[in-house]
C-alpha positions, 0 to 999 in steps of 0.5 A: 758193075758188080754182080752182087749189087742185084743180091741186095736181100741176100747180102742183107740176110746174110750180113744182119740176120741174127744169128745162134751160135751153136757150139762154143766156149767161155771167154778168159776173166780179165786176171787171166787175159794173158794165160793164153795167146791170141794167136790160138784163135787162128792156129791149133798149134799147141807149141809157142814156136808154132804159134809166133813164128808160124801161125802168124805167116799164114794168109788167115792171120794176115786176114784177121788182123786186117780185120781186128784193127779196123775194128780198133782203129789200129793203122798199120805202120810201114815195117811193123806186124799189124797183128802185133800192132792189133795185140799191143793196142788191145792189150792196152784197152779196159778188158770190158772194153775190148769184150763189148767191142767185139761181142756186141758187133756180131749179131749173135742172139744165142750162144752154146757155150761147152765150159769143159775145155780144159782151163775154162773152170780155172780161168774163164767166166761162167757160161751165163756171164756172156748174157751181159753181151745182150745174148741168151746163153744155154749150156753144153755139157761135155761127157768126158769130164763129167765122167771124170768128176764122178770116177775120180773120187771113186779110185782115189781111196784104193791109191790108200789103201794096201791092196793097190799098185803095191808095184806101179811097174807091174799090173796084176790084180789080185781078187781083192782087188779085182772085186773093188774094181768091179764094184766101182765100174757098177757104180760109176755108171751108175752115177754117170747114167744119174748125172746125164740124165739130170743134165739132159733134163735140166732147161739149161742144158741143150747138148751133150757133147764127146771129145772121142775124136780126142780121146782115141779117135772116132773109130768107137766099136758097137755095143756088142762088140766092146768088153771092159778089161780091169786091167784098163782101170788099173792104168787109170789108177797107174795115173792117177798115182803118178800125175794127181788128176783123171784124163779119160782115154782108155779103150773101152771105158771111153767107148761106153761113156759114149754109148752111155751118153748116146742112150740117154740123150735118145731117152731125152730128147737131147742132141750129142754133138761130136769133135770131128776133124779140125784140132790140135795135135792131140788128135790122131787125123787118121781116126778123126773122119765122121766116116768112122761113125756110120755104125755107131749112128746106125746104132742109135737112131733116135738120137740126133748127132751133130758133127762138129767143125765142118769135119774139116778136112773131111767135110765130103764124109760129113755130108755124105752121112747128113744126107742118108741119116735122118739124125745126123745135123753138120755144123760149119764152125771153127773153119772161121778164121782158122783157114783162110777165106778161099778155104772157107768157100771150099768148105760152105760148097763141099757142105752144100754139095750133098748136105739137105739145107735144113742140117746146117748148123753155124758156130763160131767156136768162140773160144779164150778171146772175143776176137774168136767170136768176132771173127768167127762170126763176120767171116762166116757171115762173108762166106756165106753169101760169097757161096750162096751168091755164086750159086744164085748167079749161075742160075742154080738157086733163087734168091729167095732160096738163098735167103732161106738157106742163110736164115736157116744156117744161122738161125732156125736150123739150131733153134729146132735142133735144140728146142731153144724156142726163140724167135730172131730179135730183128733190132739186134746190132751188126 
């Protein structure tokens, strides 16, 4: 006899309760379903050798493709991949087809969608697009980008004029020089302060969120502790020179974006969410644990902070902080399918370890493909009543306290934190 046949509200809640997905990214626009593997949506891995030859022998691949084909009726031939077969007939399908097939089957009542992924404005469908799939759409808003439209065109007229880079092999700033670049750092927070707050009051937008963890790592010093040197913005000028574009990763400048944004979302009521943990190779691992945030969340104690991803592999320092800071909510995202489904459960106990029941956010990290989002959101849904029904069985929880926990994981955690003022659409589809 199977255990779990007792747990019918349980399975129930956690396989059909609508869900609010808190934290993920627009879909590619069918002229560029190509433009980026599918095998992104289980690996990290930035190199098409990693992707092809490694990504697809892991057990979350193996797993997810046993998955997706079921879903497109793709039955696996004796000598042949499965996930090439599941590509191969999905590349054959209509687009809106294949987006319809899997964004429907999830049960997702609200997306989040962060649309500052680099290649999302080039290549994806805007965040409100995704209503099409019977979902509400809110946005986030991604502070170093935003930061990079505003300083961008404020550098660009020094590339022409003839007091700048005269050697691009020599830094030194005369006090021509010096002067405009202190004026542009006025006004670019200046701008930024204008533009965050605009965003923060905007219905639309319901977080802001940092990618830090990308852009030096985690370790973001105090206020009283960080001093901008103009040297840093002559490095900026330096790349911008040799490359034609911004990318924000420099010192100090990205610690006040960070302060900045903390200060307004507070102001604002608004949550910051946080890349913490799992991601590619961009980041430094070593920097990427959400233990390096403890002063700065001692530092803005009215602003809600959101730690992303589960903070995997650093799930233990996650929970640790939501259970001692008020303002500190965790989301178990991006795990689904990028581990495998044993990892999975590891990481739902170690969150449930310390973490209060009511800081508990879902995501997929949907991200490129729909089978992201599908995945993302059917081996969460698993993973959590396997964990929860575990618990219930040893005779640590109640069932009804099993429910509230999943209900609250998928829903109503998120519909507090970001004030979307919803209630579950209990005829939504799974």
């Amino acid at each position: 006899m199977n255990v779990h046949n007792s747990l019918d509200l349980l399975r129930k809640t956690a396989f059909t309760f609508p869900a609010i997905d808190n934290h993920a990214h627009p879909l590619l626009r069918s002229q560029y379903r190509g433009k980026v593997p599918l095998e992104t949506i289980i690996s990290e891995a930035s190199s098409e050798l990693a992707l092809q030859q490694e990504a697809t022998q892991t057990i979350a691949c193996f797993r997810a493709a046993a998955q997706l084909s079921k879903v497109l009726g793709v039955k696996q031939v004796v000598g042949q991949s499965l996930w090439q077969q599941v590509k191969q007939r999905r590349d054959a399908m209509d687009y809106d087809e294949l987006c319809d097939k899997y964004m429907k089957a999830c049960g997702i009542q609200s997306i989040l969608l962060d649309d500052g992924l680099g290649g999302v404005s080039e290549w994806c469908e805007d965040w409100k697009w995704h209503r099409r799939f019977g979902c509400d759409t809110k946005r986030i808003v991604r502070i170093e980008i935003e930061a990079e439209k505003i300083l961008l065109p404020l550098l660009q007229p020094l590339l022409t004029s003839g007091s700048a880079l005269q050697n691009p092999f020599e830094l030194s700033i005369d006090s021509g020089l010096q002067n405009q670049l202190q004026f542009i750092l006025a006004e670019f927070f200046q701008q930024l302060n204008a533009s965050l707050t605009d965003s923060a009051r905007n219905p639309e937008v319901v977080s802001f969120k940092s990618i830090a963890c990308y852009r030096g790592g985690l370790n973001i010093k105090p206020r009283a502790k960080i001093g901008i040197s103009l040297a840093q913005t002559e490095h900026i000028l330096l790349h911008i020179k040799n490359t034609g574009s911004l990318r924000l990763a420099h010192g100090a400048i990205n610690e006040w974006i960070v302060h900045w944004a903390l200060r307004v979302a507070g102001e604002n009521d608004i949550p910051v969410q946080f890349h913490t943990g799992l991601g590619d190779s961009d980041i430094s691992l070593l920097h990427a644990s959400p233990a390096h945030m403890q002063p700065l969340i001692k530092d803005y104690p009215q602003t809600i902070f959101v730690l992303l991803h589960a903070a995997y592999p650093f799930t233990k320092e996650a929970g640790y902080l939501c259970s001692v800071y008020p303002n500190v909510m965790l989301d178990f995202g991006e795990i689904f399918p990028m581990i495998s489904g044993s990892g999975q459960r590891s990481v739902i106990r170690e969150v449930l370890d310390i973490c209060p029941t009511n800081k508990i956010l879902w995501s997929t990290d949907g991200h490129w493909h729909p089978e992201s989002f599908y995945t993302g959101t059917i081996q969460a849904r698993q993973a959590l009543f396997d964990v929860l029904s575990e618990i219930v069985l040893a005779g640590e929880l109640r069932e009804a306290e099993a429910v509230q926990i999943a209900e609250q994981a998928l829903f109503w955690n998120s519909e507090r934190v970001y004030k979307l003022e919803i209630e579950p659409d209990m005829n939504l589809r799974v």
